[in-house]
C-alpha positions as CSV (number, residue, x, y, z in Angstrom):
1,X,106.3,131.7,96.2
2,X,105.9,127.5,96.7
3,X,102.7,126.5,94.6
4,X,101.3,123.5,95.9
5,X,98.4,122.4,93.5
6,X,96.5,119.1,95.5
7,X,94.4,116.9,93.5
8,X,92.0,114.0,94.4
9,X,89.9,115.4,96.8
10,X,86.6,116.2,96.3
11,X,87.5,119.8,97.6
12,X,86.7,122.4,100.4
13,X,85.0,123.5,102.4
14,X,85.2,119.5,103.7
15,X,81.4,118.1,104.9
16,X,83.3,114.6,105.1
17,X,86.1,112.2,103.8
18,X,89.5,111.8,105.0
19,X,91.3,113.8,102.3
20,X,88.8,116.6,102.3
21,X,89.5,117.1,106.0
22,X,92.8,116.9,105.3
23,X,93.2,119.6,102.6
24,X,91.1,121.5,104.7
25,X,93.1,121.3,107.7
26,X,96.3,121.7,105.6
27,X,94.8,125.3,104.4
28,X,93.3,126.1,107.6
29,X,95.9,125.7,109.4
30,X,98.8,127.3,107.3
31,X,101.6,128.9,108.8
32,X,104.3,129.1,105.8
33,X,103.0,132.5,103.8
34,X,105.5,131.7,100.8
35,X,103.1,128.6,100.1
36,X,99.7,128.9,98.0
37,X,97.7,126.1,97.9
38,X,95.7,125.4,94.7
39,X,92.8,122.7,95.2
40,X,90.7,121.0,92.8
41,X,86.8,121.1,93.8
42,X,84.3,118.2,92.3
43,X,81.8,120.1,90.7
44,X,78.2,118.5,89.3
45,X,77.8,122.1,86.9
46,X,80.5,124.5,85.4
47,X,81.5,127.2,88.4
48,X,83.6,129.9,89.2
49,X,86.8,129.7,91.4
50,X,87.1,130.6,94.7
51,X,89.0,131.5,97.4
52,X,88.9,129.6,100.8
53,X,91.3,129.8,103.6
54,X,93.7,131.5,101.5
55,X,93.8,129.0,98.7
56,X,92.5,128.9,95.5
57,X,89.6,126.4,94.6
58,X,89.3,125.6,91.3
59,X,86.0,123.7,90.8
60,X,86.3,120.7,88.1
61,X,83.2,119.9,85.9
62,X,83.0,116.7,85.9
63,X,80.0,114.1,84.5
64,X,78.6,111.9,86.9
65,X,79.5,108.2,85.4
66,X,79.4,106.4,88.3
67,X,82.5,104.4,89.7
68,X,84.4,106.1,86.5
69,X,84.1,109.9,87.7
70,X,86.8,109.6,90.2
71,X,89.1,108.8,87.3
72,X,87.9,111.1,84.7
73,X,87.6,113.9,87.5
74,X,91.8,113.2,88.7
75,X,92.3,113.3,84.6
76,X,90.9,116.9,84.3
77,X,92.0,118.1,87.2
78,X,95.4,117.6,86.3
79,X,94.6,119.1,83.1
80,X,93.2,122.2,84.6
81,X,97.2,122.6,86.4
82,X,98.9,122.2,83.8
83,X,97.1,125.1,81.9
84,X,96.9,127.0,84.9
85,X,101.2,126.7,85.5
86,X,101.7,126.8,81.5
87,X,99.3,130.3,81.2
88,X,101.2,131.6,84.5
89,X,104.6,130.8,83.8
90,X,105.1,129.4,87.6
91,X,108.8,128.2,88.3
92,X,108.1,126.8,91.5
93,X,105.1,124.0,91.5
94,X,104.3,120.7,92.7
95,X,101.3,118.8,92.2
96,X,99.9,116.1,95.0
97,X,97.5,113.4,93.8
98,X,95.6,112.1,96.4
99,X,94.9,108.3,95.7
100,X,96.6,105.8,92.8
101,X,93.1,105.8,90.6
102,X,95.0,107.5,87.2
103,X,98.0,105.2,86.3
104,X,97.6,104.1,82.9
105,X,97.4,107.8,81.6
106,X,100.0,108.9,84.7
107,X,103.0,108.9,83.0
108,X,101.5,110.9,80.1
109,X,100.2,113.7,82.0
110,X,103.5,113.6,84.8
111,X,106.0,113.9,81.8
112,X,103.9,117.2,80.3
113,X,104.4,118.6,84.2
114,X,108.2,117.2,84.3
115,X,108.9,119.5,81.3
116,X,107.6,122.7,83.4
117,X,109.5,121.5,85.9
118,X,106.5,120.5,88.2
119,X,107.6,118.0,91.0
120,X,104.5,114.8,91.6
121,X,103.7,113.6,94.6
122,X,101.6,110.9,95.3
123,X,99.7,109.7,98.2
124,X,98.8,105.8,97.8
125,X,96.0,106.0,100.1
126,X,95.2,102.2,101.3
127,X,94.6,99.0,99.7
128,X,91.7,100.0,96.9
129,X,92.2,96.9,95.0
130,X,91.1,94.5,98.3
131,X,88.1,96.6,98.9
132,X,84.9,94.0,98.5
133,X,82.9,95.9,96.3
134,X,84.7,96.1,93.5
135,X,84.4,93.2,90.8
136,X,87.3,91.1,90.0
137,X,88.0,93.4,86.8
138,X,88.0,96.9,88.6
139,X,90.3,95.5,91.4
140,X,92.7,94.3,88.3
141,X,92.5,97.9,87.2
142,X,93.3,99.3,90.8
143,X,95.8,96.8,91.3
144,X,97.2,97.9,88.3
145,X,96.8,101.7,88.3
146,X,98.8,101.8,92.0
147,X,102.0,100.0,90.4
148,X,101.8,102.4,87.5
149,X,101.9,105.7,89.9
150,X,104.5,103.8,92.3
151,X,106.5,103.5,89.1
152,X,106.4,107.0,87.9
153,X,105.8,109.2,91.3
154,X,108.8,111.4,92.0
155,X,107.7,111.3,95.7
156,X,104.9,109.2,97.7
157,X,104.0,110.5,100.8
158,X,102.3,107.3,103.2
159,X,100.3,108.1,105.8
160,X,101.0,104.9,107.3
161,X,104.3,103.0,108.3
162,X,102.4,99.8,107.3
163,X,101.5,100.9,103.5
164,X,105.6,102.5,103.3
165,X,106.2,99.0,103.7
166,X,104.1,97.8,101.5
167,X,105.5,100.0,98.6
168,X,109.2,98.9,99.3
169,X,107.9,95.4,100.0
170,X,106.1,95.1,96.5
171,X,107.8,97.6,94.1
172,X,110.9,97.4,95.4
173,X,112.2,96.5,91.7
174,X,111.2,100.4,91.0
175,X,113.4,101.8,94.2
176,X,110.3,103.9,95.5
177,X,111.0,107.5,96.9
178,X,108.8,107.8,100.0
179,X,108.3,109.8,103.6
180,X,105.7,109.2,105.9
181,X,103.3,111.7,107.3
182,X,100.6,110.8,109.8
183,X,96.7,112.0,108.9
184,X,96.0,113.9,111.9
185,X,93.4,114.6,114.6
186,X,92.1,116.9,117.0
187,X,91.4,116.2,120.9
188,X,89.6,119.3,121.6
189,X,86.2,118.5,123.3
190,X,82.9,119.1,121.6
191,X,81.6,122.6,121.9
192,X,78.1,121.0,122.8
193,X,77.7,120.3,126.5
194,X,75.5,117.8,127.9
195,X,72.2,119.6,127.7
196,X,72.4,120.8,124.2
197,X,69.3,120.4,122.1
198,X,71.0,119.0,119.4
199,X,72.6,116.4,121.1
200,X,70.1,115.5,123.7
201,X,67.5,115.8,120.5
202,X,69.4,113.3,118.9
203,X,70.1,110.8,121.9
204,X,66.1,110.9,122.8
205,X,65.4,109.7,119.3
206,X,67.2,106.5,119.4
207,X,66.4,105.8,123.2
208,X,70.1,106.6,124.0
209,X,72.0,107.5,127.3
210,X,75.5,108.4,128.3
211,X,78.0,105.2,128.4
212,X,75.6,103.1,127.2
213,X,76.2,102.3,124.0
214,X,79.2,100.7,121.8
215,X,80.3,103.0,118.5
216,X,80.9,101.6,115.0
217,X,81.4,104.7,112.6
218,X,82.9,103.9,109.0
219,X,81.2,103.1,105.2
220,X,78.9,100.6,105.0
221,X,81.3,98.1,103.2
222,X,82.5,94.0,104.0
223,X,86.2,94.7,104.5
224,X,84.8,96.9,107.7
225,X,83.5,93.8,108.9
226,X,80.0,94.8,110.0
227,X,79.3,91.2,110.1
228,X,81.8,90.3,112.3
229,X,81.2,93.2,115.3
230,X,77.3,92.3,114.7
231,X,77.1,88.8,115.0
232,X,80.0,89.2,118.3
233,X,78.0,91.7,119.8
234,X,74.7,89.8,119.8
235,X,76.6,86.9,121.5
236,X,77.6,89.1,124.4
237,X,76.1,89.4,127.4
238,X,75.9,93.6,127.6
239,X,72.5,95.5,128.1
240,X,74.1,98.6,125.9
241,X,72.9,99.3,122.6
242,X,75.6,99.2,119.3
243,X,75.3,102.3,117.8
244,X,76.1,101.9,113.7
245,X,76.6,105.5,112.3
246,X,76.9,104.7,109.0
247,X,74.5,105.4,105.3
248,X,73.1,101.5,105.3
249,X,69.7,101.4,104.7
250,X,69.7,101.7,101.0
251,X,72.4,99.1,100.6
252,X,71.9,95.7,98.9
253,X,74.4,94.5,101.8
254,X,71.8,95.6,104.9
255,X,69.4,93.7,103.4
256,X,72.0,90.9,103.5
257,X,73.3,91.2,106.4
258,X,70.0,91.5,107.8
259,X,69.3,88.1,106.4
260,X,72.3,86.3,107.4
261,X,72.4,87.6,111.0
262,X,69.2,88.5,112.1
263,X,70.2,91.7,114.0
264,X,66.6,93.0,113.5
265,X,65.3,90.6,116.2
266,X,68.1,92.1,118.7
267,X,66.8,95.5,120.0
268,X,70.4,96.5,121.0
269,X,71.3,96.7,117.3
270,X,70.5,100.5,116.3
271,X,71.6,101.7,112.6
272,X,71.5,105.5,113.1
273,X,71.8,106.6,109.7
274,X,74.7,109.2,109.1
275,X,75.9,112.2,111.3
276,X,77.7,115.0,109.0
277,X,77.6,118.1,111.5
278,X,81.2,117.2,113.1
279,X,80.5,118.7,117.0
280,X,77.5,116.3,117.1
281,X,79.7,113.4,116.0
282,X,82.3,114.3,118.3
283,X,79.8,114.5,121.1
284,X,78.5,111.2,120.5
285,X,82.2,109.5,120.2
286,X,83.1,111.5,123.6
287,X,79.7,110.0,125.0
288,X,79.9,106.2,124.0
289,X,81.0,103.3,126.7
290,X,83.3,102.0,123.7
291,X,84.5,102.2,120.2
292,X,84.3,99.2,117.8
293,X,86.9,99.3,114.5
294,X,86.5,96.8,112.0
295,X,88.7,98.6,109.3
296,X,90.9,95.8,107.7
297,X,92.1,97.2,104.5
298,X,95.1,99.7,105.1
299,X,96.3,103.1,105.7
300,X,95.5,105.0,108.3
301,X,91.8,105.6,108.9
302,X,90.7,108.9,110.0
303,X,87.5,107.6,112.3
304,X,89.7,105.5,114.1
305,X,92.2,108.5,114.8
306,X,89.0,110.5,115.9
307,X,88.0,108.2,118.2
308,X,91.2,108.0,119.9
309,X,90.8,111.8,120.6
310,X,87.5,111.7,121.7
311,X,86.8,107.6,123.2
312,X,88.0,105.9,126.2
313,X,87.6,102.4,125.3
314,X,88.8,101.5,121.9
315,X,88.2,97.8,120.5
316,X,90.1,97.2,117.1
317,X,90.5,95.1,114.3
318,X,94.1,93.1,114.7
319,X,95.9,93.8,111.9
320,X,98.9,95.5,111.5
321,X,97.6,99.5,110.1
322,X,95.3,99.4,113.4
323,X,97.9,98.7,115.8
324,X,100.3,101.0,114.2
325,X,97.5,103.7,115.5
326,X,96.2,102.2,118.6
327,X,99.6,101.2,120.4
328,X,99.1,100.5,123.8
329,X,96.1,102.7,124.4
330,X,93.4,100.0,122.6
331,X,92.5,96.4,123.2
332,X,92.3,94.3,119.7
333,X,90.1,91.0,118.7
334,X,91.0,88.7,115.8
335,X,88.0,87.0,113.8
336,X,88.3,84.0,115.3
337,X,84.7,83.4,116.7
338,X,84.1,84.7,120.4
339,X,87.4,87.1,120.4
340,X,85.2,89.9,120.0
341,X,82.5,89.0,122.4
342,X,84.5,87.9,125.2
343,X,86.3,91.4,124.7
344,X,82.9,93.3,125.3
345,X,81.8,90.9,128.5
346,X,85.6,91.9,130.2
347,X,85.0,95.3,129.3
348,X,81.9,95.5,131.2
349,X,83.6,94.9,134.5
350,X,85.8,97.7,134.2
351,X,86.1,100.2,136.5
352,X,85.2,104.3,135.7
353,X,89.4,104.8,136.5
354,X,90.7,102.0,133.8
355,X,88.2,103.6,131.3
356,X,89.5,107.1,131.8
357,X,93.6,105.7,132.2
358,X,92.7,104.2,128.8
359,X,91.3,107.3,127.1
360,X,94.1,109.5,128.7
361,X,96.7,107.1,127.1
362,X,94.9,107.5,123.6
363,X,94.4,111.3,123.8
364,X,98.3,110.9,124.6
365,X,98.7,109.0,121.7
366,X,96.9,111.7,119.3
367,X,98.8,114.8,120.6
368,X,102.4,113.1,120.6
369,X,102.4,111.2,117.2
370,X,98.6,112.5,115.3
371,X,97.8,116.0,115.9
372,X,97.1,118.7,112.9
373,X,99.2,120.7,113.8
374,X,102.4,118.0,113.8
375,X,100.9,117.0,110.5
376,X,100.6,120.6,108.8
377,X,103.9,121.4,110.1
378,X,105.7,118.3,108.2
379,X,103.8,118.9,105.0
380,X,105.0,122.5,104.8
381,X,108.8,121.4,105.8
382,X,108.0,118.8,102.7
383,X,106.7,121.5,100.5
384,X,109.2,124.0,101.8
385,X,112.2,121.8,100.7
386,X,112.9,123.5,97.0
387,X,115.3,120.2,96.5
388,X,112.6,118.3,94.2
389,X,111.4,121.5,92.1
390,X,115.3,122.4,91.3
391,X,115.8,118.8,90.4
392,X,112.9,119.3,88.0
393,X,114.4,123.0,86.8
394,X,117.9,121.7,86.1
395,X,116.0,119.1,83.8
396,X,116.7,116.1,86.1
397,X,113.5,113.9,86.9
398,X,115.4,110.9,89.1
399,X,115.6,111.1,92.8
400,X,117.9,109.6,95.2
401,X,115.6,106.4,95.8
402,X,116.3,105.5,99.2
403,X,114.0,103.3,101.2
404,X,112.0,105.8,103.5
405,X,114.2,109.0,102.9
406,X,112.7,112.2,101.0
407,X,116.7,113.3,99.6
408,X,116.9,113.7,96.1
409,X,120.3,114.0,94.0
């Protein structure tokens, strides 16, 4: 038996988050029967583990300390596997940290596992350390912490070609091990049909109809460029609203953005609050006119994969992580003032048939390079590959390091 102990999430059953859906599709979707997943859960009280979709949640007690917990909460976790493989006497581990947020005690806690034999993986997420609302300190201590666990990671699986070459790009003094796997999405309509209380309920409330509204789904943070898509879409010359599902209006930087752009004065600008109850949010991506992405700071972002699967027309950022996704299927606007505006005005004139030939090419895109069950599949060929943990067993801790290969010595 392969056990496969994932940390960094804040666990399962997922209600949202990209790595919670990910772990949850990873277990719900499990084929390989000599492979137990073991999952740390984010807990606010001390609570008993459970088993969901055949893996085993272990819920991690953690003290809410703002900003800090995620740090303290990877720490214990990784505490709680090395009891749990010590007490067990298990032969055949690896443990996958989701996210670069532990590096200054990494190599501690990774050379405790290396003497068990345990293989780490690592998953370095996106660009933490450019993320606006950290202070010039904490992104120090991101920047930091991700060159640490680049350094010290027997294996780091990207989810993105663009943040592989980043790692080989920036650490390439440390010869990183790394393999790419794609997150992954679903193209499967909504279960809710057109008439169905909760989504016509939902559509009545903010004076919504089918097609006519732009999407913007993401956190409510700069680097998503909110102000941007805002300020271009109340220069263009559509009658459709701009739907913003997002948890803004107890945010310092509504208020500000309020202030520096005036959307309140445009009644086509509609925050919407949040929508958690994933048929409804599918229903309204599969209902919108467009998509608007404003993600800049890397990886590959799981609302942009969803909309592929679900939205015809798909405007996005320009950089390079939102092309790697998009392909051919999207059209992309820069920053430079009017791009974004002019985009929306073209778009208007489209016919029904482009729409559809768009959405058909980025429901292509999803099944041929993003689906779940692609995804699942690679991980458990990854975790099925005994190569790493036999490294670890004959006492060996180095790799082959090969740019973009997965072979170890």
């Amino acid at each position: 038996m392969k056990h496969v102990f994932i940390v960094g999430s804040k666990g399962i059953p997922a209600k949202y988050g990209g790595f919670e859906t990910f772990v949850d599709q990873l277990t719900g979707r499990k084929t390989d029967r000599d492979t137990k997943y073991h999952v740390a859960c984010l807990s606010d009280h001390k609570a008993e583990e459970f088993m969901y979709q055949d893996a085993r949640c272990f819920p991690v007690h953690t003290p809410k300390m703002g900003s800090a917990r995620a740090v303290v909460y990877d720490v214990l976790s990784l505490l709680e596997c090395l009891k749990y493989i010590k007490t067990h006497r298990l032969e055949n581990s690896i443990v996958y940290v989701l996210a670069c947020r532990i590096g200054p005690v990494f190599f501690i806690l990774k050379r405790q596992l290396e003497k068990l034999g345990v293989a780490v993986f690592v998953n370095p997420d996106g660009h933490e350390w450019k993320r606006g609302k950290w202070s010039a300190p904490v992104k120090r201590y991101w920047k930091w912490s991700e060159r640490l666990m680049v350094k010290h990671a027997d294996l780091l699986v990207c989810d993105s070609r663009g943040i592989e070459q980043y790692i080989h790009d920036i650490y390439a003094r440390y010869e990183p091990n790394t393999t790419f796997i794609a997150y992954g999405a679903d193209v499967t309509p909504s279960p809710l049909d057109d008439e169905d209380h909760r989504f016509t309920d939902w559509m009545d409330r903010f004076g919504l109809s089918k097609y006519g509204y732009y999407l913007v789904i993401g956190r409510f943070v700069p680097e998503n460029n909110y102000e941007l898509m805002i300020r271009e879409f109340m220069k263009s010359g559509t009658a459709k609203d701009l739907v913003i599902v997002t948890g803004a209006q107890q945010q310092p930087f509504y208020d500000e953005l309020r202030l520096r752009t005036g959307f309140d004065s445009d009644p086509r600008i509609k925050f919407v609050g949040t929508v958690y109850e994933q048929p409804l949010l599918k229903k309204i991506r599969e209902q919108a006119y467009g998509y608007c992405h404003g993600h800049e700071v890397g990886g590959t972002n799981p609302s942009l994969l969803e909309s592929l699967a679900s939205t015809r027309l798909n405007l996005l950022f320009d950089v390079v992580f939102n092309r790697e996704v998009g392909g051919e299927s999207c059209h992309y606007f820069s920053n430079e003032p009017g791009a974004l505006s002019r985009l929306i005005d073209e778009a208007e004139s489209w016919s029904h048939e482009q729409l559809e030939e768009l959405g058909e090419r980025a429901k292509h895109r999803i099944r041929s390079l993003y689906s779940w069950d692609h995804i699942v599949q690679s991980y458990e060929t990854l975790f099925q590959g005994n190569d790493y943990v036999r490294a670890k067993q004959a006492g060996g801790s180095r790799l082959a390091r090969t740019k973009g290969t997965t072979t170890p010595l």
